[in-house]
C-alpha positions in Angstrom: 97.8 -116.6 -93.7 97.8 -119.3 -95.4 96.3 -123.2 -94.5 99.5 -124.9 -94.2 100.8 -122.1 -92.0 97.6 -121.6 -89.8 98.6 -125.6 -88.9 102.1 -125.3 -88.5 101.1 -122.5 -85.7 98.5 -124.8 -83.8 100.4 -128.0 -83.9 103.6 -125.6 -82.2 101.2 -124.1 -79.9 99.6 -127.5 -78.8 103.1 -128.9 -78.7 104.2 -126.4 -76.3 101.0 -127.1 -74.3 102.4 -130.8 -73.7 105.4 -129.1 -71.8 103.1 -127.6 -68.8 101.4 -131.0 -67.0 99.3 -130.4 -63.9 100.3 -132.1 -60.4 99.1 -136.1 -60.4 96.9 -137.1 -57.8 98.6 -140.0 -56.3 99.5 -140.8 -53.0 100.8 -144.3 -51.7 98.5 -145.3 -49.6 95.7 -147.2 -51.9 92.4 -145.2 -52.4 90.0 -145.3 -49.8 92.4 -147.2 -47.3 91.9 -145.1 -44.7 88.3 -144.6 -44.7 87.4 -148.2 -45.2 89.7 -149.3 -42.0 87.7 -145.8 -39.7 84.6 -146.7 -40.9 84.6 -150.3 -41.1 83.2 -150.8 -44.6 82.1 -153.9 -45.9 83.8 -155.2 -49.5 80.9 -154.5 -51.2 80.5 -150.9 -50.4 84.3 -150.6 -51.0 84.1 -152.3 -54.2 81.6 -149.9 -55.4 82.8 -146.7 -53.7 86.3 -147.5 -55.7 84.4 -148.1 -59.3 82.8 -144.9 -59.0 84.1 -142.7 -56.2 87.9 -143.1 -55.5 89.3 -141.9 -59.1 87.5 -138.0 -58.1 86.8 -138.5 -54.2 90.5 -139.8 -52.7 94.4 -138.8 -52.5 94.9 -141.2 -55.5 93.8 -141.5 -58.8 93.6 -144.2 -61.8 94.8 -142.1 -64.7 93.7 -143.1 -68.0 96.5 -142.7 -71.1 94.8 -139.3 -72.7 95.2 -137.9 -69.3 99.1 -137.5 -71.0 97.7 -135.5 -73.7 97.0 -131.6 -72.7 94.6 -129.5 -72.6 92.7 -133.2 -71.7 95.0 -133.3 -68.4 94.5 -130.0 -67.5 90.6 -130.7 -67.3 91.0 -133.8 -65.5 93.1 -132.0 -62.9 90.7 -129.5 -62.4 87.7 -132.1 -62.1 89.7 -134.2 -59.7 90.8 -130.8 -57.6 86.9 -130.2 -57.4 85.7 -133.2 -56.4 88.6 -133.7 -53.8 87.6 -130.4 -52.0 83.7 -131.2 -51.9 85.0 -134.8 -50.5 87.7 -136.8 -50.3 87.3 -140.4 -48.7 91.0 -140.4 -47.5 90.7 -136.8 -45.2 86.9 -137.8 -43.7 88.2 -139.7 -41.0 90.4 -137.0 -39.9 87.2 -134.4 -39.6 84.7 -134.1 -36.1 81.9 -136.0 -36.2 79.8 -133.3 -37.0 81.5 -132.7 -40.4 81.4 -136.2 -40.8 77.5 -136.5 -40.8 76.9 -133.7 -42.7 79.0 -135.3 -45.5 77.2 -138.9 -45.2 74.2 -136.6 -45.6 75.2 -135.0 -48.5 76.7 -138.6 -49.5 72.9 -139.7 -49.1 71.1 -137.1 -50.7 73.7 -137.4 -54.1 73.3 -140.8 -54.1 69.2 -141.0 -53.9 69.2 -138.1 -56.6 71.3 -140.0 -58.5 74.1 -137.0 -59.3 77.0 -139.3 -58.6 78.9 -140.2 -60.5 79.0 -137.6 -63.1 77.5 -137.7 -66.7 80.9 -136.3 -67.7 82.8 -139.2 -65.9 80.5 -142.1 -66.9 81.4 -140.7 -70.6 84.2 -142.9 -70.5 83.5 -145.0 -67.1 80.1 -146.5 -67.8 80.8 -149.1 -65.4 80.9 -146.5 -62.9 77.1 -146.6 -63.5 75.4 -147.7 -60.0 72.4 -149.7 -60.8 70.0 -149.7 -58.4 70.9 -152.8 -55.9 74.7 -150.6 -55.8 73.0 -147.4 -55.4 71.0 -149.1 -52.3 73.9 -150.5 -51.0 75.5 -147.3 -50.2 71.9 -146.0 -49.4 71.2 -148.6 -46.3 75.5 -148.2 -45.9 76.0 -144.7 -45.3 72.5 -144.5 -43.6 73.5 -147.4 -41.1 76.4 -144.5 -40.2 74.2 -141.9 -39.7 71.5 -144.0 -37.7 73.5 -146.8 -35.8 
């Protein structure tokens, strides 16, 4: 097979690949909405919760323009999928209170180990970075929750 032809077959295959897009995560209510009305969070906490939580942690995402382009979408999809079902800021207020704590715990625990947000995320999001007077604000936040 020749070069020319070995092209002309991936350019059809990632062609094709552009006809099969995954489900967008977007829901009408703003990001967060919900949670920030329960909860009763300060704009501070929001502001930073929606910088680097909201796009993988809430019923609605910010997609970026390569997010058209698959495979890329496909992988985004999947990332936001996954971090929905570990948490998702818009369902908390709906859980019992014991589900609740345990995911300001884990909140906590991600936040002080500095895990959130993701290498892979702050790739392209560096200013989802949380320095360390953001980082404490969610700290002495989501502890305030858990210790009123």
């Amino acid at each position: 097979m020749t070069i020319s032809r070995i092209f002309m077959v991936l350019l059809a295959v990632l062609l094709v690949m552009q006809l099969v897009r995954p489900q967008k995560n977007k829901s009408p209510i703003p990001a967060g909405k919900v949670f920030v009305d329960t909860f009763k969070v300060d704009e501070r906490v929001n502001t930073i919760l929606a910088v680097s939580c909201y796009d993988c942690h809430s019923n609605s995402t910010a997609y970026p323009w390569y997010s058209e382009i698959q495979p890329v979408g496909w992988l985004m999809a999947r990332h936001v999928n996954d971090g929905r079902e570990k948490l998702n800021f818009d369902e908390l207020p709906g859980y019992g209170p014991r589900r609740i704590r345990s995911k300001f715990t884990q909140i906590i625990r991600q936040v002080e180990a500095d895990e959130m947000p993701l290498d892979s995320y702050l790739w392209i999001h560096g200013n989802a970075r949380l320095d360390e007077e953001e980082r404490r604000a969610l700290l002495d936040y989501f502890n305030s929750k858990l210790n009123p």
